[in-house]
C-alpha positions in Angstrom: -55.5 57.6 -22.5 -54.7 54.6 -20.3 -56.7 53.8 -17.6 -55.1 51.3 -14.6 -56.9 50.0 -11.9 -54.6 49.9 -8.7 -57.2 47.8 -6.4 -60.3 45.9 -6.1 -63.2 45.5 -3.6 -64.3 41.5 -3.0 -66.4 39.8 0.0 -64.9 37.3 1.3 -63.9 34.9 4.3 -61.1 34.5 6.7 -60.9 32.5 9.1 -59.4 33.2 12.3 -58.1 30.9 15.7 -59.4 32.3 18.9 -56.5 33.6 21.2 -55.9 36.9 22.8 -52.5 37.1 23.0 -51.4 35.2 19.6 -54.2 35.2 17.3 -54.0 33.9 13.8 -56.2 34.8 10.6 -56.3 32.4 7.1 -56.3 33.9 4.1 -56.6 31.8 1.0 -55.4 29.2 3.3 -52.1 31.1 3.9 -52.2 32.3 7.4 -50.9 35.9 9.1 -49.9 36.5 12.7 -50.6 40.0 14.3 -47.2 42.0 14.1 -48.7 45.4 15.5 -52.2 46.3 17.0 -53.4 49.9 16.6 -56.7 51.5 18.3 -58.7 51.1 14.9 -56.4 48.5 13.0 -54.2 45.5 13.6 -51.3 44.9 11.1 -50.4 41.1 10.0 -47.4 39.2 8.5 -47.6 36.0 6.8 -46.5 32.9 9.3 -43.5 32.5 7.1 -42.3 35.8 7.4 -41.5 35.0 11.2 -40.0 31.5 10.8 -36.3 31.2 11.0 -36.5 27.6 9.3 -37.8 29.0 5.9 -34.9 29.8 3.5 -36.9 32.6 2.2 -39.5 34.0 4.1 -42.2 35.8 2.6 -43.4 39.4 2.2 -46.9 39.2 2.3 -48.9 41.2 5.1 -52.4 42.6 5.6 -54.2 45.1 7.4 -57.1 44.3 9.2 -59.6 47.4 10.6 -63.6 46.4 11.0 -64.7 44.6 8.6 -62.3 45.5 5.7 -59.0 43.6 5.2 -56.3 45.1 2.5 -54.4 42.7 1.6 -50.5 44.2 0.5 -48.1 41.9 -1.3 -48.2 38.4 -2.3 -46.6 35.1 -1.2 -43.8 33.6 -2.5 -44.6 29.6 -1.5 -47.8 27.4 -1.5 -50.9 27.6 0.6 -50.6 25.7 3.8 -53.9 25.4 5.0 -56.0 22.8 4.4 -59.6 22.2 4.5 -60.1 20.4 7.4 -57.9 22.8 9.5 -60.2 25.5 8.5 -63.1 24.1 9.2 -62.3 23.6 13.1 -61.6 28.1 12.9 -64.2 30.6 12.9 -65.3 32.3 9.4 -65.9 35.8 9.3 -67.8 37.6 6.1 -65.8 40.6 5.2 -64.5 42.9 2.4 -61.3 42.5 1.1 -59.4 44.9 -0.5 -56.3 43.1 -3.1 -54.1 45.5 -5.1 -53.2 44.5 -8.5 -49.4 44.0 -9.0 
């Protein structure tokens, strides 16, 4: 019998940049910009999914709804935070939900 886990439940941080109309969350120090806003969850894009001047822009999105963040796909570059930038955002304690691929 195999067994495969398909997901996993952490706590965690991300940081997000005050702004109604263009928020921005951090991830890992990658950061996502809203791409649709739904009454009980808000879908994101990774920043370098949007960008024209990437050569290959990245597939990695998330779904934020409460407290919970699922986290679908992963990058294809580097983080591109760094620590002093996220110290100036505000961290929020939530659960994140990462699928194994």
């Amino acid at each position: 019998m195999n067994i495969r886990i398909t997901q996993f439940f952490i706590s965690g941080t991300i940081y997000v940049t005050s702004g109604l109309k263009y928020p921005k969350l951090v991830l890992d120090k990658y950061v996502f910009t809203v791409t649709v806003k739904y009454e009980n969850k808000t879908q994101w894009t990774c920043s370098r999914n949007n960008s024209r001047k990437h050569e290959k822009r990245c597939g990695a999105r998330l779904v934020t709804c409460g407290k919970t963040v699922h986290l679908l796909n992963k990058h294809n570059h580097d983080p591109v935070v760094d620590d002093k930038e996220l110290r100036k955002m505000i961290p929020q304690l939530v659960t994140i939900i990462r699928g194994v691929q």
